[in-house]
N, C-alpha and C positions, 0 to 999 in steps of 0.2 A: 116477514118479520125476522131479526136475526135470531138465530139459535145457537147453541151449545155445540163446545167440539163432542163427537162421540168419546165414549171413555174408553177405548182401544183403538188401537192404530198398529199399523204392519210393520215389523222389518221386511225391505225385500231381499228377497231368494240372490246368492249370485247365480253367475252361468253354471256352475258345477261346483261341488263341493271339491276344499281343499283335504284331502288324503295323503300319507305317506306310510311307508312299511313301518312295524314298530320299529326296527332297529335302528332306523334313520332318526327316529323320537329318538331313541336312545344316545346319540350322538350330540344332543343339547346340553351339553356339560356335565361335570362331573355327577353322580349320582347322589341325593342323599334321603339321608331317611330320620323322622323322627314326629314329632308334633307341633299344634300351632294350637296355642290358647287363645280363643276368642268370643264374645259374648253379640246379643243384639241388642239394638238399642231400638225400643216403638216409637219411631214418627208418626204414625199415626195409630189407631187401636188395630190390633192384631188378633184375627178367632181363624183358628185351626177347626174344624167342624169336627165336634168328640159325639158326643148324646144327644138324639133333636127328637124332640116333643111336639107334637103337633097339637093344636087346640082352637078350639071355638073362633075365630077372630084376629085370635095370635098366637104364634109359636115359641118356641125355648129352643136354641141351640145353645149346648153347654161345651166350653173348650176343652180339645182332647187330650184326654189325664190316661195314664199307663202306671200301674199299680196305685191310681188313689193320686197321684204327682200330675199338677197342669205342664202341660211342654207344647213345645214344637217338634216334629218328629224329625230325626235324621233326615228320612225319607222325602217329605217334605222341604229343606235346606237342598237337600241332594240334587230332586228336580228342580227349583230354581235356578240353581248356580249352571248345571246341566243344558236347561234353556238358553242360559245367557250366554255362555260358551257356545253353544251351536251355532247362536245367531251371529255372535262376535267373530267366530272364524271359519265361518259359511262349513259347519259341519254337519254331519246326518240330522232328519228326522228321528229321534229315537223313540220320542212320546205322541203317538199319534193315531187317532184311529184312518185304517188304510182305504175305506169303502161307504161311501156315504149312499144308499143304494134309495133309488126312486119308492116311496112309501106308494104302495096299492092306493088308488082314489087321490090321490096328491097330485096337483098340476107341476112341485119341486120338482127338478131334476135333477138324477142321479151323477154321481162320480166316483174315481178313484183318484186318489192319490199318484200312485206309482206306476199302475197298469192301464192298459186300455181299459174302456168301459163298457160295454153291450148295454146300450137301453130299452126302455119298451120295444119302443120301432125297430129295434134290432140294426141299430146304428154301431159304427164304433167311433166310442169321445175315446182323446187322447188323454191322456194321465193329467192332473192337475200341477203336479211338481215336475216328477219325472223320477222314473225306478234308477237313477244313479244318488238320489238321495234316500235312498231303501238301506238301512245297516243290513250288509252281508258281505259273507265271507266272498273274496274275489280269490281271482288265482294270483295275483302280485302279494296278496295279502295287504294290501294296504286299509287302514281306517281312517279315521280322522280323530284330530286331539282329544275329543271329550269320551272318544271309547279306549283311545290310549289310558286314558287316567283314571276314569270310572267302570271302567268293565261296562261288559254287554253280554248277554244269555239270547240271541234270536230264537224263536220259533224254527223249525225246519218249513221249507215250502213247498218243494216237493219230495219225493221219496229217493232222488239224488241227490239232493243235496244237503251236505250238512250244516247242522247250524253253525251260530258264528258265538264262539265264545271268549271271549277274555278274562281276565281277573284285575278286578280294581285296586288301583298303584295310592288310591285317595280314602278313606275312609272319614267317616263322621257320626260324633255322638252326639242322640238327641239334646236340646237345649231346654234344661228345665227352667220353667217360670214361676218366681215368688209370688205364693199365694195371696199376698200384698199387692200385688202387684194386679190383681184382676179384678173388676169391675162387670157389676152384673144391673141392670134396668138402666141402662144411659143411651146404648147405641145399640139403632138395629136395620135393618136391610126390610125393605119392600118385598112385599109377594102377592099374588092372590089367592082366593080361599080354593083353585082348583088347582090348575099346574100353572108352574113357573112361567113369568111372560117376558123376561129380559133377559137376554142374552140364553136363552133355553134353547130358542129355534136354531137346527143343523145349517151349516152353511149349504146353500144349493147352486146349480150353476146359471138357475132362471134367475139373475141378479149380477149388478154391478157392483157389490158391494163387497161380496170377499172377493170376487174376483175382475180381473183387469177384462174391457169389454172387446165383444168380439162380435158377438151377431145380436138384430130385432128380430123375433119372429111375432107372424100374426098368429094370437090363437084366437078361437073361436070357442062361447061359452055362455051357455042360456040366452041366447039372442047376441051377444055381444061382442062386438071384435075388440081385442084388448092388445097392445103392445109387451113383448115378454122381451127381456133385456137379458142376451146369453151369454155368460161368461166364459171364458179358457182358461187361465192360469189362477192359482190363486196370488193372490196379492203377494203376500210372505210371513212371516213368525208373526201371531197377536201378540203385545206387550200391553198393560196397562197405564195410564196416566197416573201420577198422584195428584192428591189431590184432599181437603180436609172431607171426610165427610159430613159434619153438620151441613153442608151446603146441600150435598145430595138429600137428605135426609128429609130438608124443607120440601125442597123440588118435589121427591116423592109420597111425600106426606097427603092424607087423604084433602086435604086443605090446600095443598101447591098447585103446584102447576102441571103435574100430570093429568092427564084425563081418563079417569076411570071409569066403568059404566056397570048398569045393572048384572050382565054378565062376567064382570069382569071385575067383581070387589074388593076393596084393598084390602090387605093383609099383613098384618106387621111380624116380624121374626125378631125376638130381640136377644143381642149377641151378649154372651158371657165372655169380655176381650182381656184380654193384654193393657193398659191403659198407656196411653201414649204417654212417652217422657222415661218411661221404665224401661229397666234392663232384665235379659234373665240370667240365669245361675252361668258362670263359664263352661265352658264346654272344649273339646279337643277335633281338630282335624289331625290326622294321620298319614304322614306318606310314609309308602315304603318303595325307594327305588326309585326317585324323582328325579330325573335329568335337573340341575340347578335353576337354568335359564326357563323351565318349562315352571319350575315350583314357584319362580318370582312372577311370572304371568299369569299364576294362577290366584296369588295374593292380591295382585292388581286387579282380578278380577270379582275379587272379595269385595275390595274397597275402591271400587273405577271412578277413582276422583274427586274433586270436591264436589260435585253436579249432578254426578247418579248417580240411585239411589235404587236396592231390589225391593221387590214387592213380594210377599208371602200370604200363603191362606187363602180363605174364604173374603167373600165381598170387595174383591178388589176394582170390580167396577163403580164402587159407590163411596169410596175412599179407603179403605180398609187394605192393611198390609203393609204399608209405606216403612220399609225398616232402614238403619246403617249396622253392616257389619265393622268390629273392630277386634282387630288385634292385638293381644295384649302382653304375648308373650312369645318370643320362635324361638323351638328348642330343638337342634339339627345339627347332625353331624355329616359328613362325606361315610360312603360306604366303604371307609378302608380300614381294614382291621388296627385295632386299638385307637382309632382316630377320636378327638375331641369336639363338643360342641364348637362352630369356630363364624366368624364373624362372615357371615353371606351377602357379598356386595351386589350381587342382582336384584338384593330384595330393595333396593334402593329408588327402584323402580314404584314404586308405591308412595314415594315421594314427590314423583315429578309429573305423576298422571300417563297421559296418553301424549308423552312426548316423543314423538315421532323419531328423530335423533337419537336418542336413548333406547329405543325400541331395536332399532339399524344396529347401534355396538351390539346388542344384546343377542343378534339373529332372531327375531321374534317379529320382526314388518311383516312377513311374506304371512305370516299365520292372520293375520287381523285384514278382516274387509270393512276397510275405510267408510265406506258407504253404510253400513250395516251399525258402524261405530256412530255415525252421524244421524240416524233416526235412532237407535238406543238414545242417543243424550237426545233427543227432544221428544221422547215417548217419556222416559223413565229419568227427566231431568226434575230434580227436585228443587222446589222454590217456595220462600216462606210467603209467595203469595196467592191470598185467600179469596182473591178475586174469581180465579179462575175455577169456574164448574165444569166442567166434561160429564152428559148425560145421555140417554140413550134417545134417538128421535122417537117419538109417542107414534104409538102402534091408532091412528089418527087421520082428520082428511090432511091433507096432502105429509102424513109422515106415510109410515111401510103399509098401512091399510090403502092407500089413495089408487086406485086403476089410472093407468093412461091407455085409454082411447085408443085404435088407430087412427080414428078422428083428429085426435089432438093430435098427433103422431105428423100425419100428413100437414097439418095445417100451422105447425109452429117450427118443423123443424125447417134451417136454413136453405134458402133456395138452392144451392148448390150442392144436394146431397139429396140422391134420389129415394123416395122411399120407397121400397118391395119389400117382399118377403120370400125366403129368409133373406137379408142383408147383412152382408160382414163390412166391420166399420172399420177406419183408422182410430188410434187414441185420442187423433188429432177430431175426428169428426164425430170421437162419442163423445170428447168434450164439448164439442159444439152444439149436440144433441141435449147434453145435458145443463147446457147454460137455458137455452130452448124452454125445456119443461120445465125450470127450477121450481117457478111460482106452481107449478102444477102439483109435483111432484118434488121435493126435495132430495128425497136419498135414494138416488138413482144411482148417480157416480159418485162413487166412497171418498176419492178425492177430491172432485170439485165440493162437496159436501164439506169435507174438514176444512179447506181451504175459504169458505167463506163465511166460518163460524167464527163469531164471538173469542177474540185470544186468539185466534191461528198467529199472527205477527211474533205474540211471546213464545208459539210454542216453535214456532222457525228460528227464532233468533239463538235457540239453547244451543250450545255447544260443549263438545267432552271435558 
């Protein structure tokens, strides 16, 4: 039967993050410094997670207020824009947990990030990114754009070495929301009456699903030989789809189309949002010390187009968060004493999108991975249509509950591909693996997965 795209999808990693010394940033034109007034606008209901109430059947989360006042926290804006800049110009991991380590009694298997791994067996797994996307201090000094602008405070790692600290050249004030403006018993998120069952579970590397595939192994488990599908690298940055949520809402409704079971009972959360169509109070960005051409990419990066769109908050897997940044005012002078607010032709760039040509005058090409730019617009391209669902595959027979066999294993997959154990595959031959088990198994391979869902064609055709 067809199904639904999943409600997240990867940017991929490039080869190596792009780095330079600050001063070399500092060489992007003249310098300036001042504010940028701008507000959000809710495409769809927006809930920042404040107060949450747990109860009988259903929950209350209420949206988070700082003295008494609903908002969006700086902090929150911060790490958004943060994300999308790292993704957009293959910069550091800076939000990330490092260690996803094998849970005692769990068949999951364990990883790192950055470092080798030692697992039970006392193997060593290679890093899942790679420790040159680790923020730290190097001897060149060099960083990448989004710790030029927003500062960084590392941890120390070991007892030589020191941390890596910067001072942020960006600032931003919380974005308060008209109490107008919020809406309480309309819209709410799925859960059940124990622990979370969507999107809760760690990524592990017994799965093709965060990660790009590499080995079958046999394990062996109460009588049963079962195929374990082992991943190497992770895919790349999760982004969200938008998407309306009434649609989710139905789907997961105790009445939809999810299937729930006696252990597993539905649970309704209902969100205190934002109401889509609303704006909140203006707000200021802040630079002080911005090279020209870096402050105009950073605008463009506010507002990337007429096609995407950032996603903020809580429930963004079920529609919720879909906002537009706008600008409403830029008040900037050059850093040259007694200089005047004065008319800034870089920011002109926010006019013409992601024009590549315009990017080139501007020396700003080399900073942007084209590729990374090209799954941003079909992750996070926005479109007023309501067609389109993105759901999570049902923890179900042939979704992520399903076993495959070595039985099946042996018996479906392509004659020209031997099966042992352990086997390390091509891309080429785990897709062909996974064409194999689809009806058996469907979310085997994350991509052959997205790929033959319901809308893949709309979400391939977006562009920046």
């Amino acid at each position: 039967m067809p199904h639904n795209p999943n409600p997240f999808d990867f940017v991929p990693f490039a080869q190596e993050p792009k780095l330079l010394r600050p001063e070399d940033f500092d060489k992007m034109g003249k310098k300036i410094s001042g504010y940028l007034d701008v507000r959000i606008h809710a495409l769809t209901p927006i809930h920042v997670v404040g107060t949450y109430e747990r109860g009988q059947g259903e929950s209350h989360s209420a949206m988070y207020r700082q003295d008494g006042s609903p908002m969006i926290p700086a902090a929150s804006i911060r790490g958004m824009l943060r994300a999308f800049m790292e993704a957009l110009t293959s910069g550091w991991i800076s939000q990330a947990t490092e260690t996803y380590p094998k849970i005692y009694g769990s068949r999951h298997l364990g990883f790192s990030l950055f470092d080798d791994y030692v697992d039970d067996k006392n193997r060593h797994v290679p890093p899942a990114v790679g420790a040159e996307f680790r923020p730290t201090r190097r001897p060149d000094g060099q960083v990448d754009l989004a710790t030029y602008l927003f500062g960084i405070v590392t941890e120390p790692r070991r007892g030589d070495e020191p941390p890596l600290t910067m001072k942020s050249k960006v600032w931003i004030e919380d974005a308060l929301v008209p109490e107008e403006a919020l809406v309480t018993g309309k819209y709410w998120t799925p859960d059940i009456d124990s622990d979370a069952f969507m999107g809760g579970p760690k990524p592990s590397r017994s799965n093709w699903w965060y990660f790009y595939p590499h080995q079958i192994w046999l394990r062996k488990t109460e009588g049963h030989e079962l195929a374990e599908f082992v991943g190497e690298k992770l895919r790349g940055r999760k982004f969200y789809f938008h998407q309306p949520p009434e649609g989710t809402m139905r789907f997961y409704d105790k009445n939809g189309a999810w299937p729930y079971s006696r252990k597993r009972p539905f649970h309704r959360v209902w969100l205190e949002s934002m109401e889509r169509g609303t704006s909140t109070h203006p707000f200021r960005i802040y630079f002080d010390g911005v090279p020209i051409y870096l402050a105009a990419l950073f605008v463009l990066m506010l507002m990337p187009g007429p096609t995407i769109r950032h996603k903020i908050g809580f429930g963004k897997a079920y529609g919720y968060g879909s906002m537009a940044l706008e600008v409403l005012d830029v008040f900037m002078r050059y850093d040259i004493p007694g200089s005047l607010p004065a008319e800034l032709q870089p920011f002109n760039l926010i006019l013409k999108g992601w024009d590549r040509e315009l990017l080139d005058r501007y020396h700003l090409s080399w900073f942007i991975d084209w590729r990374a730019l090209t799954w941003l617009a079909r992750i996070l391209g926005w479109q007023e249509d309501r067609s389109l669902l993105c759901t999570y595959p049902p923890f179900a027979r042939h979704g992520f509950m399903q076993p495959v066999t070595w039985e099946d294993l042996k018996t479906l997959a392509p004659r020209d591909i031997v099966v042992r154990s352990p086997m390390t595959v091509t891309s080429r031959e785990a897709r062909k693996i996974a064409e194999a088990l689809f009806e058996i198994k469907k979310p085997i391979h994350f991509r052959y997965y997205q790929e033959q869902a319901n809308g893949w064609e709309i979400i391939k055709a977006r562009k920046p």
